[in-house]
C-alpha positions as CSV (number, residue, x, y, z in Angstrom):
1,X,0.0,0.0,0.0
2,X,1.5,3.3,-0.6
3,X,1.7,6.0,1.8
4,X,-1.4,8.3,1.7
5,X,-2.3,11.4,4.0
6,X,-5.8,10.4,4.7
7,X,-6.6,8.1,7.6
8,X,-9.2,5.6,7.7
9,X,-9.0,4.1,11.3
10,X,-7.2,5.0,14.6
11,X,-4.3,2.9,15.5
12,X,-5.7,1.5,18.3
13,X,-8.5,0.2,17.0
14,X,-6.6,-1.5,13.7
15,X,-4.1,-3.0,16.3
16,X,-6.8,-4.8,18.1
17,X,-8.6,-5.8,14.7
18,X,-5.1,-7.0,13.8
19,X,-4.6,-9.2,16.8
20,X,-8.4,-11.3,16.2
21,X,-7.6,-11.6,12.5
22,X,-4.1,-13.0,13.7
23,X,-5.6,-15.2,15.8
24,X,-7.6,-16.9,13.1
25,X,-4.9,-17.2,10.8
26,X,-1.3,-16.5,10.8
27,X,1.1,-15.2,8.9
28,X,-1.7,-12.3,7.8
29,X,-1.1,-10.3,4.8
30,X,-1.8,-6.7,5.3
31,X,-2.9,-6.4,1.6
32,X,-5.0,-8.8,1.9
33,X,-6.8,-8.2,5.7
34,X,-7.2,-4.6,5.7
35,X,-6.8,-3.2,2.0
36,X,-8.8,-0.2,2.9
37,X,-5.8,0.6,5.9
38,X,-3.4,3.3,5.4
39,X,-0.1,2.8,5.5
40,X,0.9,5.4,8.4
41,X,-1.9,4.1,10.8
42,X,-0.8,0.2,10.0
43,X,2.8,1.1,10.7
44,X,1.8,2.6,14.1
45,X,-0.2,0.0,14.9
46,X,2.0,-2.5,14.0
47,X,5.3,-1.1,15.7
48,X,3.0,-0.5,18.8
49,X,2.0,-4.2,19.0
50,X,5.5,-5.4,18.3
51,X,7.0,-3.0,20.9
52,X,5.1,-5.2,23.6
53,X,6.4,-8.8,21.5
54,X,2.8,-9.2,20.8
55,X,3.6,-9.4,17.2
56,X,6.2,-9.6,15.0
57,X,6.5,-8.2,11.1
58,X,8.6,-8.0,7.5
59,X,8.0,-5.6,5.2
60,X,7.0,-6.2,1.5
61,X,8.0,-3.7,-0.7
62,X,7.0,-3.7,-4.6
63,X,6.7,-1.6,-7.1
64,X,3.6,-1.0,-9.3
65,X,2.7,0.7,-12.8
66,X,0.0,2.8,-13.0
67,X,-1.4,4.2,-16.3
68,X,-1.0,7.8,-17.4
69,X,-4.0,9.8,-18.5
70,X,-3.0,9.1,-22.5
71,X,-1.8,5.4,-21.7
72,X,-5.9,5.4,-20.6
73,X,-7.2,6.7,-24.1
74,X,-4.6,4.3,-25.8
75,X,-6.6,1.2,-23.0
76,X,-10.3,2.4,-24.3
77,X,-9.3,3.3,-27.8
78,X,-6.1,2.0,-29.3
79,X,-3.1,3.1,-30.0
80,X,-2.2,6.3,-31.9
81,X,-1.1,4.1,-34.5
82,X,-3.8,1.5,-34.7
83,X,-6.0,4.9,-34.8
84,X,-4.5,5.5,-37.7
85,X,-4.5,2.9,-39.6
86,X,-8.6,2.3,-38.5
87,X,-9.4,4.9,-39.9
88,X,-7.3,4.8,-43.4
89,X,-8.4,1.1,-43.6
90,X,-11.8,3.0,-43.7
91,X,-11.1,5.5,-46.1
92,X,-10.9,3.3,-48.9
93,X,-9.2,5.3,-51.5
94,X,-6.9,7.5,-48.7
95,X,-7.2,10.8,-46.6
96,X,-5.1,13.7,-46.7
97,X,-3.1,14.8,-43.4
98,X,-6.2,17.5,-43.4
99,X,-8.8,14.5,-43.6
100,X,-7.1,12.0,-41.4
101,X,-7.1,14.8,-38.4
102,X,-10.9,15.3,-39.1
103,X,-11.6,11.8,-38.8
104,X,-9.5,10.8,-36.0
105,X,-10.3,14.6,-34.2
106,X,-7.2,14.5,-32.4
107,X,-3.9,16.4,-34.2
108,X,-1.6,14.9,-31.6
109,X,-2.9,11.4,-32.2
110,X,-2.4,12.0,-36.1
111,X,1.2,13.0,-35.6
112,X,2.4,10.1,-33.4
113,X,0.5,7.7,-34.5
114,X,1.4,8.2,-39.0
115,X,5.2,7.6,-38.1
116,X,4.9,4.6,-35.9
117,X,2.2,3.1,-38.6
118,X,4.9,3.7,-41.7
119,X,7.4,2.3,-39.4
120,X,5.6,-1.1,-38.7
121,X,4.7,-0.9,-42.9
122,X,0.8,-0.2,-42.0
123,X,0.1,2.5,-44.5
124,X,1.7,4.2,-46.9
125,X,1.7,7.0,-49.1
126,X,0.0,7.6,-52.7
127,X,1.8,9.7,-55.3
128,X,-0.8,12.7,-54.4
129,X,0.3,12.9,-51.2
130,X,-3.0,10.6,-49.2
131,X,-2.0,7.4,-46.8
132,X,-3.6,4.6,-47.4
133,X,-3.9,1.7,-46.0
134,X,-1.3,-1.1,-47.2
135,X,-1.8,-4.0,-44.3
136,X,-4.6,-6.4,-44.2
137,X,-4.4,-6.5,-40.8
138,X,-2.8,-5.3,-37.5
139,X,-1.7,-6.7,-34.0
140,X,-2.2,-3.6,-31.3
141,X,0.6,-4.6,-30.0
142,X,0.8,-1.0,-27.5
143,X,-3.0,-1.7,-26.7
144,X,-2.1,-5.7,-25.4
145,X,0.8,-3.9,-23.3
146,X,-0.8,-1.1,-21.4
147,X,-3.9,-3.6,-20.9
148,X,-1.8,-5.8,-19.1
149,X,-0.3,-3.4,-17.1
150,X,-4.0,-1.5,-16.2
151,X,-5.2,-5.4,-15.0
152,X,-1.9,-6.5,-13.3
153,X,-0.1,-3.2,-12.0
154,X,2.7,-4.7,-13.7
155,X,4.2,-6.5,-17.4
156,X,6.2,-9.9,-16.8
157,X,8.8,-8.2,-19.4
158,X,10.8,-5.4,-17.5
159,X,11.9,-4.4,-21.0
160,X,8.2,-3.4,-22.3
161,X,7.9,-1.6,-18.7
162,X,10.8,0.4,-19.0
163,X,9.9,1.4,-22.6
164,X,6.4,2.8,-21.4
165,X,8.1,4.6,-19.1
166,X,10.4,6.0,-21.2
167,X,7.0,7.0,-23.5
168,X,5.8,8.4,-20.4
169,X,2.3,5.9,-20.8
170,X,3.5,4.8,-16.9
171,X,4.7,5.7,-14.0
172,X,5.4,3.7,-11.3
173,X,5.4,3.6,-7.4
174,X,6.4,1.8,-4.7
175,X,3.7,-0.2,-2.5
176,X,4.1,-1.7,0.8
177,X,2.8,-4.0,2.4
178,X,3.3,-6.1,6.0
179,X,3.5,-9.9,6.7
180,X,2.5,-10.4,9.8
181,X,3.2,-13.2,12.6
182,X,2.0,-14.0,16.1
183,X,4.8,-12.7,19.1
184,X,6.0,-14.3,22.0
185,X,3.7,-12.8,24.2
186,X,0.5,-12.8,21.5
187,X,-3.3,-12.0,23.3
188,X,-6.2,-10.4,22.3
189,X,-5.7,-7.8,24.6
190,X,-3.2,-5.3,24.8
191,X,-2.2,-5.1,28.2
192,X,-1.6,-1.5,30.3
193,X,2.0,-0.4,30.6
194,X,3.0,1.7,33.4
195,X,5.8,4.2,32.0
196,X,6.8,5.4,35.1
197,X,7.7,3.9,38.9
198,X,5.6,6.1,41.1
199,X,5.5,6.3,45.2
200,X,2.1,5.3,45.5
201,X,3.2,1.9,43.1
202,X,6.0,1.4,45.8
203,X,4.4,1.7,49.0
204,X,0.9,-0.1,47.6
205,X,3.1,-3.0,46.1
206,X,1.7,-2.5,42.9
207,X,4.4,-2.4,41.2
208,X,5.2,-6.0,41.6
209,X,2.6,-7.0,39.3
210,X,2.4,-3.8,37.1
211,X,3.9,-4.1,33.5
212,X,6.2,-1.5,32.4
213,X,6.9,-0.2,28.8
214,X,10.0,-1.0,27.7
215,X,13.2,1.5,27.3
216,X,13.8,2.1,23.3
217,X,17.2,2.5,23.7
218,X,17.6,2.8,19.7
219,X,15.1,5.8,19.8
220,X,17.2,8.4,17.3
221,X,16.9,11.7,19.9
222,X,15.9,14.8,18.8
223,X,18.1,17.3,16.7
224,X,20.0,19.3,18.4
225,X,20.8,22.2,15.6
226,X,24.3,22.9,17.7
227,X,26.7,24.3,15.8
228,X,29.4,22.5,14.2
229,X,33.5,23.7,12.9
230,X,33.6,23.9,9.6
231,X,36.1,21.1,8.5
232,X,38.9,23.6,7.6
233,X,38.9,24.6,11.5
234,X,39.1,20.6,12.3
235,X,42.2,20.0,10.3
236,X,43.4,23.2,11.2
237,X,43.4,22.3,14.8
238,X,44.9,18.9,14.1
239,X,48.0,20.6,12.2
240,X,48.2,22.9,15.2
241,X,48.5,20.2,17.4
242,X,51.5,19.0,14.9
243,X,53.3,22.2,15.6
244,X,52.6,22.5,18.9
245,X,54.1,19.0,19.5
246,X,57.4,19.5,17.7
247,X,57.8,22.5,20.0
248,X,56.3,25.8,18.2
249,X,55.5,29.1,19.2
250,X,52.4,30.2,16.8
251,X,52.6,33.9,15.6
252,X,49.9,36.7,15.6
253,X,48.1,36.9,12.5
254,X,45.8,39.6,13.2
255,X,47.0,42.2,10.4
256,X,45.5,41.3,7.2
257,X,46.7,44.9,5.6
258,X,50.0,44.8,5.7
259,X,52.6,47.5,3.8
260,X,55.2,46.7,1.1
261,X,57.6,46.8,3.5
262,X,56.7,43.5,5.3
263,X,55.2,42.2,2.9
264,X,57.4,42.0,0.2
265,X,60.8,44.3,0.7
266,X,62.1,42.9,3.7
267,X,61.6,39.5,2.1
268,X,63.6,40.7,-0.8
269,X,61.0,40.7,-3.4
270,X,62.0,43.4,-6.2
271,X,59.6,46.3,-6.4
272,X,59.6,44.7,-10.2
273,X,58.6,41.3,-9.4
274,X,55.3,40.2,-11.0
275,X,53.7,39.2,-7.7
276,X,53.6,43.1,-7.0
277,X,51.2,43.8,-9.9
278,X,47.7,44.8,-9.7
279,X,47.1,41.8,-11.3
280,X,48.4,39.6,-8.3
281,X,48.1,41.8,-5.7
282,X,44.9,43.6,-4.1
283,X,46.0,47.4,-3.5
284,X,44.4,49.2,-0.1
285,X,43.3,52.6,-2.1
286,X,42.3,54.4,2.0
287,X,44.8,55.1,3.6
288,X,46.8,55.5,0.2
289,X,50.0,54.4,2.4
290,X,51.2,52.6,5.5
291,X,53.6,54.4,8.5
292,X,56.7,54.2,8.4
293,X,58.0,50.8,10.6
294,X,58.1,51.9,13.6
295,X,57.8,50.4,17.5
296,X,54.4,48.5,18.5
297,X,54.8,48.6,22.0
298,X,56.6,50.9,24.7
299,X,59.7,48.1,25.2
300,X,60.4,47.8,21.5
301,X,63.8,49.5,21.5
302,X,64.6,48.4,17.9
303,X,66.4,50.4,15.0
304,X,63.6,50.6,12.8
305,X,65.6,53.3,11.0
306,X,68.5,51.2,10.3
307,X,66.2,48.2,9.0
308,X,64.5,50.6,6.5
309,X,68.3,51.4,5.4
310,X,69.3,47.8,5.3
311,X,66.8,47.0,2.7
312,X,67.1,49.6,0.7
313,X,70.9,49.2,0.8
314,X,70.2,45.5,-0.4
315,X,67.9,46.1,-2.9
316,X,69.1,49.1,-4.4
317,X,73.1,49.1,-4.0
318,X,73.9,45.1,-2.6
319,X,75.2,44.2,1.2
320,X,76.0,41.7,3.0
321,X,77.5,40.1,0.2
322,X,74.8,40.2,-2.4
323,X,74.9,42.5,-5.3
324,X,71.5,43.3,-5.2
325,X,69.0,43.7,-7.3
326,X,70.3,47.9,-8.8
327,X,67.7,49.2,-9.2
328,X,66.2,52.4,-7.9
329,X,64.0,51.5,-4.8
330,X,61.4,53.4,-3.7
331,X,60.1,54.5,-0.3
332,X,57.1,55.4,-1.7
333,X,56.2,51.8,-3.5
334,X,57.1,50.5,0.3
335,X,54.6,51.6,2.3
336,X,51.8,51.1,-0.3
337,X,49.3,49.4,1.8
338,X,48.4,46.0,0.6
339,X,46.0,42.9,1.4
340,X,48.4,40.5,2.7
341,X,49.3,37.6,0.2
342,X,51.1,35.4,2.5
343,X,52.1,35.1,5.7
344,X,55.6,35.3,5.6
345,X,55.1,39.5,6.3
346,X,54.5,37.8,9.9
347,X,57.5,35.7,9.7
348,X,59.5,38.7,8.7
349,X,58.5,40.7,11.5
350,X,58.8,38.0,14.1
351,X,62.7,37.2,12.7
352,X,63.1,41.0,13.5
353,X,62.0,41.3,17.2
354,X,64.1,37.7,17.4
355,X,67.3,39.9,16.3
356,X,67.0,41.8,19.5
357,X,67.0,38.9,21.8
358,X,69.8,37.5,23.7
359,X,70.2,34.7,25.3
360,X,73.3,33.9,27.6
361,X,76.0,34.0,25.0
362,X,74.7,37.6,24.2
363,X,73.3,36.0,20.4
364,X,69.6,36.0,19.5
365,X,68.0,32.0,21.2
366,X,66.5,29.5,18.6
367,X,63.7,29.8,17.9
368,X,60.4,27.8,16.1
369,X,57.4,30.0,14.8
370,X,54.1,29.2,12.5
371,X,51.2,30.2,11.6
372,X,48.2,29.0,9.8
373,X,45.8,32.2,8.5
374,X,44.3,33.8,5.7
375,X,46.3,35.2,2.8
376,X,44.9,37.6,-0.6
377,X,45.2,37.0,-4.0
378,X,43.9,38.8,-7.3
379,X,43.5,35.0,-8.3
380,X,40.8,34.0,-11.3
381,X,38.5,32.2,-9.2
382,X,38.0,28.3,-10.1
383,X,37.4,24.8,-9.1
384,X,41.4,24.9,-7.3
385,X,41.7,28.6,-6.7
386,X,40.3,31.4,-4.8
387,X,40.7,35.0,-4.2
388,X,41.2,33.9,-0.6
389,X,43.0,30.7,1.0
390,X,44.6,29.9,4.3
391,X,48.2,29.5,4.2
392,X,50.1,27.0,7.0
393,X,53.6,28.2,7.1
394,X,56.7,27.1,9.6
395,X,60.1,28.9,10.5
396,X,62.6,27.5,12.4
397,X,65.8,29.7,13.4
398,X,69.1,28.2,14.8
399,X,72.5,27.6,14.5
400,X,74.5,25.4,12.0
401,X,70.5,24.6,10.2
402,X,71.6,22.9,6.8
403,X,69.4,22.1,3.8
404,X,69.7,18.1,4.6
405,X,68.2,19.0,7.7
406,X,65.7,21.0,6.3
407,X,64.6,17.9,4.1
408,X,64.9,15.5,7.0
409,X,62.4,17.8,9.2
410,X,60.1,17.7,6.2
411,X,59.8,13.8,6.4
412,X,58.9,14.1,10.1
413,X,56.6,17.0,9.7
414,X,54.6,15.6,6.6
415,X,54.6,12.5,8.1
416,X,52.8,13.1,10.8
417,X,50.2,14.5,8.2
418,X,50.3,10.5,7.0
419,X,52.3,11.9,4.0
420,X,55.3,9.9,3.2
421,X,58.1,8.9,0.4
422,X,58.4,12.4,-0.2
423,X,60.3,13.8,-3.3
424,X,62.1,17.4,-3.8
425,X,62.5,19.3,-6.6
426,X,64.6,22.4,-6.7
427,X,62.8,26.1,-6.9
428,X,63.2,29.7,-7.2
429,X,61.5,32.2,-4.1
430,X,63.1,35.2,-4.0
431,X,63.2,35.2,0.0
432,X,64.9,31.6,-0.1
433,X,67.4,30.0,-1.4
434,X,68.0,27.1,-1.9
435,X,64.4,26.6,-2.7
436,X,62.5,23.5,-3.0
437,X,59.0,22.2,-4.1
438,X,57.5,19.6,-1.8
439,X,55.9,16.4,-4.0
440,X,54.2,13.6,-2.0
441,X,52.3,10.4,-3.4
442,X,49.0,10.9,-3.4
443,X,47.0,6.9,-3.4
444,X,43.7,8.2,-4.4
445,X,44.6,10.2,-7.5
446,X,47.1,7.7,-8.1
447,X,50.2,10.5,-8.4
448,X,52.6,12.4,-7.1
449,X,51.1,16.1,-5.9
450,X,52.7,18.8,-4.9
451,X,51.9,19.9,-0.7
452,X,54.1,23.0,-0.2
453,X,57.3,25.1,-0.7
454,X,60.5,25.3,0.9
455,X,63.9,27.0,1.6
456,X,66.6,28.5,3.3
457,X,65.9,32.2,4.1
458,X,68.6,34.5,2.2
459,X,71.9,35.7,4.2
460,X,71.2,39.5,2.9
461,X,67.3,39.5,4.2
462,X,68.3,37.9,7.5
463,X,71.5,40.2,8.2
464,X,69.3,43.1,7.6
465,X,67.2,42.8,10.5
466,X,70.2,42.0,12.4
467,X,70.6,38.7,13.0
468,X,74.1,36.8,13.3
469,X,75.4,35.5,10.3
470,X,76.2,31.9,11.8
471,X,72.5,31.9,12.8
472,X,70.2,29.8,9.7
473,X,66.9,30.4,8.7
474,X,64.2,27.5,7.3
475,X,60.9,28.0,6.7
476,X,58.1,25.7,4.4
477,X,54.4,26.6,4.0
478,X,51.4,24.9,2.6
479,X,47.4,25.9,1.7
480,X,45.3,24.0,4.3
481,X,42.4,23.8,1.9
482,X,44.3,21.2,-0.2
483,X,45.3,18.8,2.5
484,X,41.3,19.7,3.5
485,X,40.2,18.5,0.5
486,X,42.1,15.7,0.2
487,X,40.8,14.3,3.8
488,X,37.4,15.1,3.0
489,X,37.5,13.7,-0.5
490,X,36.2,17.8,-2.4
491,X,36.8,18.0,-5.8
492,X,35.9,21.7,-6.3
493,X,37.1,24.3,-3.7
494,X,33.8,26.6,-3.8
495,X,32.5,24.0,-2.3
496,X,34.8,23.4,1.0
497,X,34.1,27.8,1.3
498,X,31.9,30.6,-0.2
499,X,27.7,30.5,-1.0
500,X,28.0,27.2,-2.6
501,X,29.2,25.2,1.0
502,X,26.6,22.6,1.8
503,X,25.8,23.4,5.6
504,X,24.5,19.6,6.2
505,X,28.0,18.7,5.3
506,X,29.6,21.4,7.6
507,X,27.3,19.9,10.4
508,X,28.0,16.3,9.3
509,X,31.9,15.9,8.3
510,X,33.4,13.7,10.8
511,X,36.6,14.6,13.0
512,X,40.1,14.6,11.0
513,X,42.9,12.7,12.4
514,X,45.5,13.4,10.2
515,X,48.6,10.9,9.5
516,X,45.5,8.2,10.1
517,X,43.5,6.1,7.1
């Protein structure tokens, strides 16, 4: 039976009805005992029942055809096709289209029913344009089918069905139905079932003979609604955890404007380089330009002075043993104010503030940074790239660092992401060098992909700020919405953020344990 809205009984009343037709004969077919029973009220009565063992049930579930309104006209009349050839056979010397339309009165019919008739070589056509009729007679093959269906709510050959279907003469729906057997604890009477242990039941004793409804302890509970982190937050957390592990200090990333300066002189990016174009870069246009470095708290003592010379020095004229890039630098083009587009501006001022340190040797102590935040591009927004992403980015500062070591700290750290066997490949960056690419083996594309960017930072952007020269500088970073949609298996970015994000799966996507299948 399929599920209407309308009711025809109470529950309680069709589960009593159900337990004296059970008692004559068993197993009972719903179908059968109550076919004027909805389906909602024989459910209830039926889970009700077997809630208290009285009963016990299996669903049928089957699919029937029904006829659409024209597969009824082809059931009482024909089909278009058999229309048409009646009423040419008629016609003895042929109609025109005109003629056949007035003697069938249906256009539609006419149309259908002239192409399927030439196909199965029923008529054909005179050399003045009229069909006749060519066969002596037909087999309404289309009429046989769709009778069979109205009679049995089905066809024996799931071919034909699917073909009426497909015509749109049928559609189908499912129908259920409920086989029904006697429980352990079968009666014709449904018993009373105390639902809760009350004081009076205690001190009258009453309780020792009472009968209690059962606990449903599969009951689903209600929906909460709670809120739920978006998946990027869960594996953001888990890398956090990562760093935090290995012994890392994370950095503020609270300054989404940042000037030239930071964000791409002091990392020794030309005030030529293509990243600095409009076309890369999103410009602040109010405030038209940044302050001048300066001091963010009362004891910050630095030189900011001699920094701004440094790196114009290296730019412009070559220190520190670099040539430079010579070229006229600007002061102006350095405190343009722009949307930050990584997160190495942070690293940048953090290696700074770390030049003024001293430990008990009087040199600046080792130290481990990250951060994992959003970054800016002027990017042409598709399935693998927005105008904004999160970048994850590490810095580790010490004494005697080499680039083995560097590679042999990316095993461990990707490793604990679960990402192994990893492969190098040299790079350019003009903050680093050397520079390398990160490339990993991905199982489920079945390739290797590349998962970040690596290097030594430069001797002539570290000396600037005024760090030793024996003290080494390696830092990696990585997007977090690709390792993101890797874990959650996201083809297409806009999905994972923006308007197109599916909140059910925000609510729904399980925890992350990365490094884990």
């Amino acid at each position: 039976m399929a599920p209407p809205t309308n009711t025809t009984a109470s529950s309680e009343d069709l589960a009593t009805d159900i337990l004296a037709a059970l008692d004559k004969s068993q197993p009972l077919l719903s179908s059968d005992a109550f076919p004027s029973a909805t389906f909602v009220d024989l459910k209830a009565a039926l889970d009700r029942l077997a809630s208290r063992e009285m009963v016990k049930y299996d669903t049928i579930e089957r699919q029937e055809a029904l006829l659409e309104p024209e597969a009824e006209q082809i059931a009482a009349n024909g089909s278009h096709e058999a229309r048409v050839f009646e009423a040419l056979r008629k016609a003895v010397e042929g109609l025109s289209v005109k003629e056949l339309e007035e003697a069938i009165g249906d256009k539609n019919v006419v149309k259908i029913g002239q192409g399927k008739a030439f196909k199965e070589k029923w008529i054909s056509k005179t050399k003045d344009g009229k069909f006749t009729a060519v066969a002596d007679k037909i087999n309404d093959t289309t009429q046989e089918q769709i009778k069979t269906v109205q009679q049995t709510k089905t066809h024996p050959d799931p071919k034909i069905l699917a073909d009426l279907k497909k015509r749109k003469l049928i559609r189908t729906q499912n129908i259920f139905s409920f086989k029904i057997h006697k429980g352990p604890k079968f009666a014709l009477r449904i018993p009373e079932e105390a639902t809760d242990l009350t004081a009076d039941m205690i001190a009258s004793g009453a309780w020792k003979t009472a009968t209690f409804k059962p606990y449903n302890f599969k009951a689903l509970g209600a929906t909460q609604n709670g809120g739920a982190l978006h998946p990027l937050n869960k594996v953001r957390q888990e890398l956090r955890n990562i760093f935090f592990e290995m012994g890392f200090e994370e950095m503020p990333t609270d300054k989404f404007v940042e000037s030239g300066f930071w964000n791409f002189d002091a990392l020794f990016v030309p005030q030529q380089h293509p990243a600095r174009d409009l076309q890369d870069t999103f410009y602040i246009s109010d405030p038209k330009a940044a302050d001048f470095p300066r001091a963010d708290s009362p004891d910050d003592t630095k030189d900011y002075q001699a920094y701004w010379d440094n790196v114009k020095a290296v730019h412009q004229d070559g220190k520190y043993g670099s040539i430079g890039y010579r070229y006229p630098w600007s002061g102006d083009e350095s405190l343009r104010l722009v949307l930050r587009t990584h997160t190495t501006a942070i690293s940048a001022n953090m290696l700074h503030k770390l030049a003024a340190t001293k430990g008990p040797d009087g040199r600046p102590l080792p130290a481990r940074y990250f951060s994992i935040d959003r970054v800016f591009r002027n990017e042409t927004v598709d399935a693998t790239h927005l105008a904004e992403f999160h970048q994850v980015e590490g810095v580790i500062a010490d004494y005697g660092l080499t680039l083995g070591g560097l590679m042999e700290f990316m095993e461990i750290f990707f490793g604990k992401m679960g990402l192994h066997d990893l492969q190098f490949k040299p790079a350019y960056n003009p903050y680093t060098e050397p520079s390398m690419e990160i490339f990993a083996y991905h199982k489920g594309l079945g390739k290797l992909v590349e998962i970040g960017n690596s290097g030594m930072f430069r001797a002539e952007m570290l000396e600037s700020m005024g760090l030793p020269k024996d003290m080494r500088v390696f830092g990696w970073g990585l997007s977090l919405e690709r390792p993101t949609m890797i874990k959650y298996g996201i083809s297409n970015i806009r999905e994972l953020l923006g308007h197109k994000v599916d909140l059910e799966f925000v609510q729904g996507s399980p925890a992350v344990l990365l490094g884990q299948e």
